[in-house]
C-alpha positions in Angstrom: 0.0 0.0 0.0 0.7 3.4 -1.1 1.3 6.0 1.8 0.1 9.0 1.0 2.0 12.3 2.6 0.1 15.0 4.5 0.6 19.0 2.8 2.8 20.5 4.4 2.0 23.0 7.0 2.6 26.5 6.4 4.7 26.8 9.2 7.0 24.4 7.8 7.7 25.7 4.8 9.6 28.8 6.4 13.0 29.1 8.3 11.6 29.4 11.9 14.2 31.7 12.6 13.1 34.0 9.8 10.0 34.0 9.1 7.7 36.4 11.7 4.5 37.4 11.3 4.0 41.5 10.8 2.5 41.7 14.3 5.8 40.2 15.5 8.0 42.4 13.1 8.8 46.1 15.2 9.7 47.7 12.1 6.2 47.2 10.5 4.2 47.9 13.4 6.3 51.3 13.5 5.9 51.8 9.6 2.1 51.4 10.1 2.1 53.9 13.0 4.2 56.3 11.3 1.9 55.9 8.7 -1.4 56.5 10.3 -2.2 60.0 9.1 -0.9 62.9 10.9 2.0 61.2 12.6 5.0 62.0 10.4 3.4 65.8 9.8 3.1 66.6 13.6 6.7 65.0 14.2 8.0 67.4 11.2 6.3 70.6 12.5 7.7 69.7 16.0 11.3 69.1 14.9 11.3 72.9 13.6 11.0 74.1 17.1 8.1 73.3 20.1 4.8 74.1 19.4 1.3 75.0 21.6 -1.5 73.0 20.0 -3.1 76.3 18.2 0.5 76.6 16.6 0.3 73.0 15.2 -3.3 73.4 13.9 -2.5 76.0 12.1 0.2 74.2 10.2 -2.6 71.3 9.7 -5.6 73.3 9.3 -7.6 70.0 7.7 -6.9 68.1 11.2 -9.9 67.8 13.8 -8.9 69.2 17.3 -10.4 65.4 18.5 -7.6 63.7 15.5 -4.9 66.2 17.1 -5.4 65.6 20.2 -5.4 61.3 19.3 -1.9 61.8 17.7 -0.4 63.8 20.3 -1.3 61.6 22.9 0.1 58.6 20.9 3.4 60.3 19.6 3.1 61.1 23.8 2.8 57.4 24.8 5.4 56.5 22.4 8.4 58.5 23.6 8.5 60.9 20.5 6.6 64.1 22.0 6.8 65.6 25.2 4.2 68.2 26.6 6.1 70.9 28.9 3.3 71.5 31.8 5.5 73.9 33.0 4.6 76.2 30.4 1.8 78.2 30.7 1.3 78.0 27.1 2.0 74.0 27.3 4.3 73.6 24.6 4.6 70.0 22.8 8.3 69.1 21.5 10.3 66.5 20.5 11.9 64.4 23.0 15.3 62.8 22.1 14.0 59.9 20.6 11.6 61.8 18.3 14.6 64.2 17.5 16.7 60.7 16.8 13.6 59.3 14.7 13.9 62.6 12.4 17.3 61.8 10.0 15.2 58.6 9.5 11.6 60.4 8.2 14.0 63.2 6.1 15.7 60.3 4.4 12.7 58.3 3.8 11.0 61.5 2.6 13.5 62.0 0.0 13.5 58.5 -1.1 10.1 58.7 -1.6 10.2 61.9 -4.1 9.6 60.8 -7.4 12.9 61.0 -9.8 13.5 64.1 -11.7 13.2 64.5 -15.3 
């Protein structure tokens, strides 16, 4: 009798060591934060210099106060964007890792561009 063999599993037909799913991956959980509309635009405004929150809605006048106020929060719980409550004006800014995530959005901005000509 013939023995037939079983399909193989998709899990077996990757390098266990390679393969990850994008939930597991950090860099694609970053790109799709990054990503999420407003994110990169807030950190660009802020890495000119701090900001109050009139200041930055001004710069994104098609951007809710709610959707702001979202990102902020999230570039906040992130590490990227600090809030001075010292201020009386409560100024948002880059912290050093936002300032360190910048070289990275500037490259990948001017990779993105379209060639000339």
């Amino acid at each position: 009798m013939i023995e037939q063999q079983q399909p193989a599993k998709a899990a077996d037909l990757y390098d266990a060591e390679f393969f990850r799913l994008a939930s597991e991956c950090t860099v694609e959980a970053w790109l799709n934060f990054l990503g999420h509309r407003w994110s990169a635009l807030i950190l660009y405004h802020l890495s000119l210099g701090a900001k109050r929150f009139g200041e930055l809605a001004h710069c994104l006048p098609t951007v809710t106060p709610k959707m702001m106020t979202e990102r902020l929060l999230e570039l906040q719980r992130r590490g990227l964007v600090d809030r001075d409550h010292a201020s009386r004006d409560a100024d948002y800014r880059l912290t050093p890792r936002g300032e360190q995530l910048m070289p990275i959005l500037n490259a990948l901005e001017i990779w993105a561009r379209p060639e000339a000509g």
